[in-house]
C-alpha positions as CSV (number, residue, x, y, z in Angstrom):
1,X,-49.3,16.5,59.6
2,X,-45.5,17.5,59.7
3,X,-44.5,13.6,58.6
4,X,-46.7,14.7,55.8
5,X,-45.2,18.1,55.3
6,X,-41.5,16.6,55.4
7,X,-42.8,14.0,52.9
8,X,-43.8,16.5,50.4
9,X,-41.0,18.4,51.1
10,X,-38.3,15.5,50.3
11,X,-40.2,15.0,47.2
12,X,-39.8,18.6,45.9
13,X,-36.0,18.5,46.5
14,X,-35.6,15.3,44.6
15,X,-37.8,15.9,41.6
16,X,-36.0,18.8,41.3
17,X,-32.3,17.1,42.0
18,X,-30.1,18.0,39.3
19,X,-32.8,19.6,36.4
20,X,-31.0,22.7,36.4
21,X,-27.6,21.7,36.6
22,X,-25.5,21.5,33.1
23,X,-25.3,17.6,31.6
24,X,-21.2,16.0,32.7
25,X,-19.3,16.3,29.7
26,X,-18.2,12.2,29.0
27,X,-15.0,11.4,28.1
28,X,-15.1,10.7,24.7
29,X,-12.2,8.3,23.9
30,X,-9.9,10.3,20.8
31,X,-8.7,7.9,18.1
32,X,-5.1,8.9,18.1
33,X,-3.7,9.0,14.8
34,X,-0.6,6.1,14.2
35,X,2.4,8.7,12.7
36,X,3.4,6.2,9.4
37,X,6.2,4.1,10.5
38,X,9.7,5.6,9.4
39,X,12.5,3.3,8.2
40,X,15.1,2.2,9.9
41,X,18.3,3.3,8.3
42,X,20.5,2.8,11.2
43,X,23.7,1.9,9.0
44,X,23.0,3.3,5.9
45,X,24.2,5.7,3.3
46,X,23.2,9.0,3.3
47,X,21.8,8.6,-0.1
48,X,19.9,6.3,1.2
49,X,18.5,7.8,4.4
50,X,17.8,10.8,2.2
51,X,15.4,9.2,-0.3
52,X,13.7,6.9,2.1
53,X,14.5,8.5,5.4
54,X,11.1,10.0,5.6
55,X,7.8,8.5,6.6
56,X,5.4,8.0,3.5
57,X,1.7,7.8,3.4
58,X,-0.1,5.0,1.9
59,X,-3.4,4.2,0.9
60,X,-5.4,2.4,3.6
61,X,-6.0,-1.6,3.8
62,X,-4.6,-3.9,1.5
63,X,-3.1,-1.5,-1.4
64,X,-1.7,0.7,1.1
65,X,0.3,-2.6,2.9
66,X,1.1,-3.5,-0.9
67,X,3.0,0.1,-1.3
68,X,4.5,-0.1,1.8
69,X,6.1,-3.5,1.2
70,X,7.8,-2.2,-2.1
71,X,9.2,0.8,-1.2
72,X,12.1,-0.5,1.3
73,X,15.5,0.4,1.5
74,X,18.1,-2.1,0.1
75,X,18.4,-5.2,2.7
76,X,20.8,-5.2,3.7
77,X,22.7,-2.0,3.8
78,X,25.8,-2.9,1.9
79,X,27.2,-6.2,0.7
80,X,30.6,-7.6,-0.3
81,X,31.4,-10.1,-3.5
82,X,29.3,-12.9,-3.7
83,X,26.6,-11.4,-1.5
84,X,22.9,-10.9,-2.2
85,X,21.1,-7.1,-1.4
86,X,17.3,-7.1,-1.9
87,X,16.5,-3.8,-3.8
88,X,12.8,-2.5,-4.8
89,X,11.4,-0.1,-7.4
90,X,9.8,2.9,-8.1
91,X,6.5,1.0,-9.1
92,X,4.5,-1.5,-7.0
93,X,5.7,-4.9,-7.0
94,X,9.4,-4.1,-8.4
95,X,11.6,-6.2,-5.9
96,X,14.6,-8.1,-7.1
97,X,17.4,-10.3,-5.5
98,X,21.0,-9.1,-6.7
99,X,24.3,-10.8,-6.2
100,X,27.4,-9.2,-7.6
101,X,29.1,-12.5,-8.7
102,X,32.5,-11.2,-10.5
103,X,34.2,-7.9,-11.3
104,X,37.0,-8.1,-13.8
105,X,38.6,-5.9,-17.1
106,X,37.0,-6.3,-20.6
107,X,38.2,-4.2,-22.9
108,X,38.6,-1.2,-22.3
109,X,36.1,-1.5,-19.5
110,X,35.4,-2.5,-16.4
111,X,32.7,-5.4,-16.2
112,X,30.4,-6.1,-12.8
113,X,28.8,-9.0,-13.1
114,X,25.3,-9.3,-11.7
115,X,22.8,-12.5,-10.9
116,X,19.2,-10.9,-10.5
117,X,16.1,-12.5,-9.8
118,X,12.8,-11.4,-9.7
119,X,11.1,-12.1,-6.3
120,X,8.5,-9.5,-6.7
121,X,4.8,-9.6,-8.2
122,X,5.3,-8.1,-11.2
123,X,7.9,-7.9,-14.2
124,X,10.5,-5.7,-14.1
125,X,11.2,-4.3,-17.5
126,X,13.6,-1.3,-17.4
127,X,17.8,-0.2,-17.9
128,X,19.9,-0.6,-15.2
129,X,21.1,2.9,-16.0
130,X,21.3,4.0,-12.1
131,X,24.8,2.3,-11.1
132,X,28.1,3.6,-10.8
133,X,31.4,2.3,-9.4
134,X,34.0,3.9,-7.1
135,X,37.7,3.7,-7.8
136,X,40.2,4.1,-4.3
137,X,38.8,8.0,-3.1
138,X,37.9,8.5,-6.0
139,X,34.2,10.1,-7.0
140,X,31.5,7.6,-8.4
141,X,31.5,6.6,-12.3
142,X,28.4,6.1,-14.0
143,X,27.4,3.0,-16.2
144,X,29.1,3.2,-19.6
145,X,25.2,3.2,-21.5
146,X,27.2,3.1,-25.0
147,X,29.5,-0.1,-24.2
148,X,28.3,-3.7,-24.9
149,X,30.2,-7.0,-24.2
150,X,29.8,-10.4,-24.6
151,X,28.9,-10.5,-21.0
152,X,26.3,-7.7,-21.0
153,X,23.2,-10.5,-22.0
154,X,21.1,-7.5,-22.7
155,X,22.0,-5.9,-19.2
156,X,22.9,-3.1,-21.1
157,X,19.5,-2.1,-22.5
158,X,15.8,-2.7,-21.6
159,X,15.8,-5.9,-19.0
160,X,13.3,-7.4,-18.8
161,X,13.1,-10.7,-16.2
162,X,9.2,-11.9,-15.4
163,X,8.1,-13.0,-11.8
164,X,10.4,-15.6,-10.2
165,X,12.6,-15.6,-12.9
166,X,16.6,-15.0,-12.7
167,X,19.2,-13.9,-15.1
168,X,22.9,-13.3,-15.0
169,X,24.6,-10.6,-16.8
170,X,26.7,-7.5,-16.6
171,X,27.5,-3.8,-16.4
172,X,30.5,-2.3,-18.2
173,X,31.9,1.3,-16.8
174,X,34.8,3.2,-17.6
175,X,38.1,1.9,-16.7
176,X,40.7,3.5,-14.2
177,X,44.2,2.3,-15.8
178,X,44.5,-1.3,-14.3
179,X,42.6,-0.9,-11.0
180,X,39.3,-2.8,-10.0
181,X,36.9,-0.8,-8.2
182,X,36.5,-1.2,-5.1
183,X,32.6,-0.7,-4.6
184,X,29.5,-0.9,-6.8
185,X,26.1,0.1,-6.4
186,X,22.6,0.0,-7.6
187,X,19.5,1.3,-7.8
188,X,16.4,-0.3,-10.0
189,X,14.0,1.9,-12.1
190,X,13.8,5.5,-11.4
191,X,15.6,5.8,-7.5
192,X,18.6,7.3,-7.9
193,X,22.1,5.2,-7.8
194,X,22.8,6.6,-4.6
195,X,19.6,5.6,-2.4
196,X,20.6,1.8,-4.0
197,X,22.2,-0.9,-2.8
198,X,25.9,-1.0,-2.0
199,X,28.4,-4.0,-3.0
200,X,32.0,-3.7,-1.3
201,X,34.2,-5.2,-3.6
């Protein structure tokens, strides 16, 4: 009779184990959110780190990677004569290859002359109205928009230059008595000249 009575008795305890007591909370495991990769701008102008120094958001997947991949700061940094910088756009798919091939007087002018290809995925069709050059410590001079020279090959108004196509031209600014400038830079489209690319001349 008591084997029966302990019996029931450990029965009772462990159907009743554990009803009353409130459910474990599991460890759910929290999807932490990736912060958008900043730039690296470790050398750069201040221009530059200003306009692409903070992390942008881009739509997810494929059109997302697309934005991301044409909005880079120039590559590299700065560049001398004869040297090629890698500059994008403001719109999706603008990327072009630019050398600064020869800087010299014309007229009453300054000439820098550009080779520019198109290594993006679509055409770029805009003026190259975001340049200026710098004279010794002197403050940066804007593109001359009014001159034209033999040399300008349509650089001087609307360019237009299709996918993986190249052309060679130049940009006239004003003239600073017989001096060369000493550095040029570039921006395409709409970001301003001094978030573009910098050619030490």
């Amino acid at each position: 009779m008591r084997k029966l009575i302990v019996i029931a008795f450990l029965l009772v305890l462990a159907g009743c184990g554990g009803h009353d007591d409130p459910p474990r909370p599991t460890a759910t495991p929290t999807a932490s959110a990736e912060p958008e990769a900043e730039h690296e701008l470790e050398g750069y102008s201040q221009g530059v780190r200003d306009y692409y120094g903070e992390a942008h958001e881009h739509a997810d997947g494929e059109t997302g990677d697309i934005e991301a991949e044409y909005h880079q700061p120039p590559k590299p940094a700065e560049a001398g004569l004869g040297e090629t910088i890698t500059l994008t756009g403001t719109n999706i798919g603008v990327r072009m290859e630019v050398t600064v091939t020869d800087v010299e007087r014309a007229g009453d002018n300054v000439a820098v002359h550009l080779h520019m290809e198109n290594t993006g995925i679509t055409v770029y069709e805009a003026p190259l109205e975001h340049a200026s050059v710098t004279y010794g410590g002197g403050g940066p001079q804007p593109v001359d928009l009014d001159a034209s020279a033999e040399c300008s090959n349509n650089f001087d108004e609307v360019l237009r230059i299709d996918t993986a196509r190249q052309r060679d031209g130049c940009l006239l600014f004003p003239a600073s008595g017989d001096e060369l400038p000493d550095r040029f830079q570039l921006a395409l489209e709409s970001v301003p000249t001094e978030a573009g690319g910098i050619w030490n001349l």
